[in-house]
C-alpha positions in Angstrom: -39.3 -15.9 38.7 -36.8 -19.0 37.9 -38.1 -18.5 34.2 -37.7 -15.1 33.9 -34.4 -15.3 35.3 -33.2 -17.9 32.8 -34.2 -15.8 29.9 -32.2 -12.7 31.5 -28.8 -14.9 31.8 -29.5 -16.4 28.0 -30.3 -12.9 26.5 -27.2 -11.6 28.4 -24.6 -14.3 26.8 -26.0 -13.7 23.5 -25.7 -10.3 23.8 -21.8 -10.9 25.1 -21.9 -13.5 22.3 -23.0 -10.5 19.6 -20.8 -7.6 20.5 -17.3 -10.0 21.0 -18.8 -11.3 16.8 -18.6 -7.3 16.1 -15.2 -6.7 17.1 -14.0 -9.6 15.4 -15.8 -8.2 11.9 -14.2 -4.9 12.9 -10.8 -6.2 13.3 -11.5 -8.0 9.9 -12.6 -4.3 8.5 -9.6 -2.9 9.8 -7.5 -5.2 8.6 -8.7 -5.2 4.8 -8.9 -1.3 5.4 -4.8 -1.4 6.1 -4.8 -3.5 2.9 -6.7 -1.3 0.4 -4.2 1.4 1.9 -1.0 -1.1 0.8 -2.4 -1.2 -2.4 -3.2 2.5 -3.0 0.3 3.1 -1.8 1.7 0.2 -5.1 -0.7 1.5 -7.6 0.2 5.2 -6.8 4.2 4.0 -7.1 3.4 2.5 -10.3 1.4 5.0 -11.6 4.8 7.5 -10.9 7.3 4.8 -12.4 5.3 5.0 -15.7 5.6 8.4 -15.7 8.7 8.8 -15.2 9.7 6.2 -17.9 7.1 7.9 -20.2 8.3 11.9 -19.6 11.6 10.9 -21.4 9.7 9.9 -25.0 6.6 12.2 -24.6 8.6 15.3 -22.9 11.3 15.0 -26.1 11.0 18.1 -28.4 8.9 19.9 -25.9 10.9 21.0 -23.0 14.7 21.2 -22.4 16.5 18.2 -21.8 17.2 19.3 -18.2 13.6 19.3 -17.6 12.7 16.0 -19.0 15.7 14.7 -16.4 14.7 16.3 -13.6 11.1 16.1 -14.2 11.3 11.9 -14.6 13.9 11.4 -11.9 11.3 13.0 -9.4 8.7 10.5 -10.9 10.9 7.6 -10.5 12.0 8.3 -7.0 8.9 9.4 -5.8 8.0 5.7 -7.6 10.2 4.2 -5.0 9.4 6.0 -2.2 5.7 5.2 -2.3 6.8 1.2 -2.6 8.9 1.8 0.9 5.8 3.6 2.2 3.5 1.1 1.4 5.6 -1.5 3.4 6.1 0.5 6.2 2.2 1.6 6.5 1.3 -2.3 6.5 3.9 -3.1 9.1 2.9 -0.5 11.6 -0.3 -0.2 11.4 -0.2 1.7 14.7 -2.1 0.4 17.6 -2.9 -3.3 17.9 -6.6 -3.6 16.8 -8.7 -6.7 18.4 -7.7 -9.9 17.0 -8.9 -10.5 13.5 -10.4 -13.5 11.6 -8.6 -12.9 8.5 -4.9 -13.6 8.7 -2.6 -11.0 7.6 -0.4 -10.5 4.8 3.0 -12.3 5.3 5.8 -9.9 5.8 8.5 -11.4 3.9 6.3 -11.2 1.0 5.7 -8.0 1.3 9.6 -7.2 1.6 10.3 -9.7 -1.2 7.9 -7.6 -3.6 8.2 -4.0 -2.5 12.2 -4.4 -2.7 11.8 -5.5 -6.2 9.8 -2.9 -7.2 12.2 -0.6 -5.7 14.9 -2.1 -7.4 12.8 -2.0 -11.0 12.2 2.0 -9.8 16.1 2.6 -9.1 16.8 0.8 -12.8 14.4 3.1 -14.3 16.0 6.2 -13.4 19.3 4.9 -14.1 17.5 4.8 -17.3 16.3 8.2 -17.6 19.1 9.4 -16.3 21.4 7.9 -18.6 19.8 6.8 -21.4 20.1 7.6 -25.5 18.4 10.9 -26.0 15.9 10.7 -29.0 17.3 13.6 -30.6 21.0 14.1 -32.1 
């Protein structure tokens, strides 16, 4: 009976041992999940700032000049809004998930970069807005 009651209280720890190992490698999960989400957010913003830059050279000839304005001042400032978005997603990342392994990203670094890509996104529409136009 002793025996058997050993093996109960052993297969019980590592059974507490196991699931508190699972929600540490979910927290991890989530956490690299929030950061795959920062980085769609970055790519998606520079993915719009090219745009943007490009509509003014490619759009030339093609549509009115209004159009090629308005069409790469959207792309620039929706550019800038994704970089805001993707600071604010990864600093609320709603509620508090179990305690994770894998440190997070720092913060500051992510204010440090974002803002500059903001800055780089408001700079590009100055330049669409008021650049040389390609034709005469």
């Amino acid at each position: 009976m002793e025996g058997s009651t050993a093996r109960m209280e052993g297969a019980t720890g590592q059974m507490a041992d196991s699931a508190d190992r699972r929600t540490e490698l979910a927290a991890d999960r989530t956490l690299f999940a929030a950061e795959r989400t920062y980085a769609a957010w970055v790519r998606t913003g520079l993915a719009a700032l090219a745009s943007g830059i490009g509509a003014r050279a490619l759009l030339d000839g093609v549509v009115p000049h209004w159009m090629i304005l308005s069409t790469g001042s959207v792309l620039v400032l929706f550019s800038a809004f994704c970089f805001a978005a993707a600071v604010w997603r990864q600093m609320r990342p709603g509620p508090p998930p179990p305690r994770p392994d894998t440190p997070r990203l720092p913060p500051a670094l992510l204010i440090a970069v974002n803002g500059f890509l903001i800055l780089v996104a408001l700079t590009a529409l100055a330049g669409v807005l008021l650049g040389r136009d390609a034709t005469p």
